[in-house]
N, C-alpha and C positions, 0 to 999 in steps of 0.2 A: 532877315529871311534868306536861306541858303536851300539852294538845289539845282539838282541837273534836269534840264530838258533835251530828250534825246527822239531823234527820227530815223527809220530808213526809208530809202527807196532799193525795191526789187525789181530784176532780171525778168521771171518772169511767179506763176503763182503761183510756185513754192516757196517756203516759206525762208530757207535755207539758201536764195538767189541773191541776199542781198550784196546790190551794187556801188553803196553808197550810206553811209552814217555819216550822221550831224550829233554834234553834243554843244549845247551851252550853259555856260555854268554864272546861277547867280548866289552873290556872298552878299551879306549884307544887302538883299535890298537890292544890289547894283548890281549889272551884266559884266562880270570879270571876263568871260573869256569866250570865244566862241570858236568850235573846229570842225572841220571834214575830210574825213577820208574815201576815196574811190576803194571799194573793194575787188577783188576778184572771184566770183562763186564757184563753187566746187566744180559746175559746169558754165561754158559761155553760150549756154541756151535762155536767146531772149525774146520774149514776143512784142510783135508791133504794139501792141497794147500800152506795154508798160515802156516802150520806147518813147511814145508820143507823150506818155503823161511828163516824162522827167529827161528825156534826151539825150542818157547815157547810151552807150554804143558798146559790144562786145570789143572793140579796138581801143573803147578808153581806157578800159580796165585791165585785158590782159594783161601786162606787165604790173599789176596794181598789185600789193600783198592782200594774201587771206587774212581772212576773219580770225584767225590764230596766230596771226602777225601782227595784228591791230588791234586784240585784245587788251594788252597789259595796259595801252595806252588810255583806251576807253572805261575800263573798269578801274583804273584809277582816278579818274573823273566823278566816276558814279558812286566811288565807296561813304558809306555812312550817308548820302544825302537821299531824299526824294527825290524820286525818277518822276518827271513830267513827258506826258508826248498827247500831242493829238489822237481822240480814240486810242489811248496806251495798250489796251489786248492786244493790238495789230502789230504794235512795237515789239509790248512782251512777246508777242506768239513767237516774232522773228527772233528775238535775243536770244529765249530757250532752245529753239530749234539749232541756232548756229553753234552754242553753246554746246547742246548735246551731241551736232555731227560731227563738233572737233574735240569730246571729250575734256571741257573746258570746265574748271571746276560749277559748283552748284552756284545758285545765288542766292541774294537775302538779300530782297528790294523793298524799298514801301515807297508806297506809287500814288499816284495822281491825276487825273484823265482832265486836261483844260477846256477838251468839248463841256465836257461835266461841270467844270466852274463857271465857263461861259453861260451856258442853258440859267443856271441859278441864279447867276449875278445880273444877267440882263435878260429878263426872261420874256422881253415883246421882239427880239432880234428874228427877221423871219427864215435866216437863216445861219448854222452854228459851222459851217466849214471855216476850215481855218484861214481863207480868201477871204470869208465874207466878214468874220469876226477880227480878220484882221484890218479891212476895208472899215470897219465902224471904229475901232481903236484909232485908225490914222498907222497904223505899222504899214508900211512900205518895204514887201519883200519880194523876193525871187520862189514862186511859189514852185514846191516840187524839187527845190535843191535842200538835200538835208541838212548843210549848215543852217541857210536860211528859217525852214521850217522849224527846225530847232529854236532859233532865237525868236520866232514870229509865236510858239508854243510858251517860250517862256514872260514873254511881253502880255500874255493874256493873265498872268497866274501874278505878274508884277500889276496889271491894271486893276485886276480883282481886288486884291490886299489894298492897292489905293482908294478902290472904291469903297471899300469897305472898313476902314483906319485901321487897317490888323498889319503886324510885322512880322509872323510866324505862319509856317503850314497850317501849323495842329489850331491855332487863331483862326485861320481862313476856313477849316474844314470845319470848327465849330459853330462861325458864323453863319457856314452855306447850308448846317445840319449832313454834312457831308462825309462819311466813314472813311478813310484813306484805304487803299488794298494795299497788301504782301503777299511777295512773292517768295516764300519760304527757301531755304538752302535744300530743302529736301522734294522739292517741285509741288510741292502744293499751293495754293492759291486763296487767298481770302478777297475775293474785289466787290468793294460797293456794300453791300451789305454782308458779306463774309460768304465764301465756303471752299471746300476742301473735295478734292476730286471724289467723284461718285456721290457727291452730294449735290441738291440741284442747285439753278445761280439764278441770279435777277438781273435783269437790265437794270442801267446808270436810275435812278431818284429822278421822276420828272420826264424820263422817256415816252416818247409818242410812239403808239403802234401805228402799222400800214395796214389793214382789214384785210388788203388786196395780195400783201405779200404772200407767196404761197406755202411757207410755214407756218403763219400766223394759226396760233388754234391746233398744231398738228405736233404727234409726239414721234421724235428719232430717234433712232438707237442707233449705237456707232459700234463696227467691229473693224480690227486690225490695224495695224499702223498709219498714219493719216500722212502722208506727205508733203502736205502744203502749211501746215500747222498743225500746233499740241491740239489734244484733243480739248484741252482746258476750252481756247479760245473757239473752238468749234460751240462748242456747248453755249457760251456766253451769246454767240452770235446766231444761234436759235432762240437761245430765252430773247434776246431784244428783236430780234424779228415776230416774237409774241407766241411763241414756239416751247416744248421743254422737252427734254434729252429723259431717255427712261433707262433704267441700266439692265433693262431687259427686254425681249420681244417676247408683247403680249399682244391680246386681241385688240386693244385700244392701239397700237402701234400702228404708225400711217406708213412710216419710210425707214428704210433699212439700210445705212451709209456703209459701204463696203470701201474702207481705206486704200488706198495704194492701187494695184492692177486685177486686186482679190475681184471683181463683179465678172470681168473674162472667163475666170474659172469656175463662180458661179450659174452664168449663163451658159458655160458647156458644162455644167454638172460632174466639174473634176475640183478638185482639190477647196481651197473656201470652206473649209471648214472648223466652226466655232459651232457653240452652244445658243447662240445667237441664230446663227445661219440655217440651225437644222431646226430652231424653232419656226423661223420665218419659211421655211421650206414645207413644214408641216403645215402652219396656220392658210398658206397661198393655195395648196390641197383641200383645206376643207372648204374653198372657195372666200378667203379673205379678201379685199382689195390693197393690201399692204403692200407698197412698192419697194422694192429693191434697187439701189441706186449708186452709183459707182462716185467716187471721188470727182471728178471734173462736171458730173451732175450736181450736186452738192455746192460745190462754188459757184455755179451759175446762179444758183439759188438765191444765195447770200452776199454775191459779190460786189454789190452796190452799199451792202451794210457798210464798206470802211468810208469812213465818214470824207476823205479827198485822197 
């Protein structure tokens, strides 16, 4: 069994902050190697938020090299194997995003989500964070450091295989009845059950809805560039909130995610302009109750979805 399990921790919640990557790599079966690097993000804007989770400081990093400095290292790691990470969207979302803001070539990943193996392989655990499933394994790590995580990620995908007498991925995902994603060279995405941008997506096999969460039941449309993450992962993180993305605004449309600082201009009725924007503009006119909602509304929403 050969593959890489990779993590980051971010600055703050964009997607493109990352402070810190973990990769570890299993060959045969056995943990050959385990690494991290401190990154430096395009900005040292960090929030207490994500200070207290993981304890990096903008003084750690500073002098750290960019994510375009620490690339050839890490995509050498990753090439030809499955990519594993806890909740993987979260991972991929950051991969692509840093990728794309340093014009780094494309990828072609096939991937793996260990919450996802977990949930199937021990399906009475009352809880799949990766503290907790690593607390049941007996793995002893530093939680929130992404070497760490990384090897606590890959310890769950070696305990699966053991559980279940398989020595291959493609063995373990046939056992779990488990589809693997890819991440195509050309940014499209196939996860869990398959799909391709502008196509709709499912939450992981076996996922539990929240009734309570406030997408649950309710359809989004997304316009303009999204800051904090691709829109891929946007999407995915409504369908599992019980949620589904529409590639239009219609009358069944609840909310209106306006990417980037476009809701400013929305709300003073200057610029924010899509085909999207002028539908939801008309539909609010005939007296809709369809909300319109600005990027950092949106992550509020959802931001408990990353599973630690």
């Amino acid at each position: 069994m050969d593959f890489a399990a990779l993590d980051f921790e971010t600055a703050n919640r964009h997607a493109t902050s990352a402070c810190a990557v973990g990769v570890a790599l299993v060959k045969q079966g056995e943990l050959a190697e385990r690494n991290s690097w401190l990154i430096r993000p395009p900005t040292l804007e960090f929030d207490y938020f994500n200070i207290r989770v993981h304890g990096i400081r903008p003084k750690d990093v500073e002098s750290s090299p960019t994510w375009a400095n620490i690339w050839p290292d890490v995509s050498f790691r990753l090439k030809d194997k499955y990519l594993i990470a806890h909740n993987v969207r979260f991972d991929l979302g950051v991969l692509q995003a840093l990728n794309d803001h340093y014009s780094l070539p494309p990828l072609d990943i096939r991937y793996l989500c260990s919450w996802v193996v977990a949930r199937k392989t021990w399906p009475d655990l009352v809880s799949y964070r990766l503290s907790a499933v690593g607390e049941f394994l007996g793995v002893k790590f530093k939680h929130h450091d992404a070497g760490e995580d990384a090897w606590a990620s890959a310890e769950i995908i070696r305990a699966a295989a053991a559980e279940l007498g398989v020595s291959t991925i493609e063995d373990l995902c046939a056992a779990l009845s488990i589809r693997p994603g890819h991440l195509f060279h050309d940014g499209h995405m196939h996860m869990g059950g398959g799909y391709k941008r502008g196509v709709s997506v499912r939450p992981p096999e076996g996922h539990e809805f929240d009734p309570e969460h406030p997408l649950y039941g309710r359809t989004v449309a997304i316009t303009g560039r999204l800051q904090s993450m691709v829109r891929q992962v946007a999407s995915q993180l409504v369908s599992e909130a019980g949620g589904q993305v529409g590639s239009s605004v219609t009358s069944s449309t609840d909310f209106l995610v306006i990417g980037g600082g476009g809701i400013e201009s929305f709300q003073n009725e200057t610029g924010a302009k899509s085909r999207k924007v002028d539908a939801a503009r008309e539909l609010i006119g005939l007296g809709s109750e369809l909300e319109v909602i600005g990027e950092d509304d949106f992550l509020q929403m959802v931001e408990f979805e990353k599973s630690d």
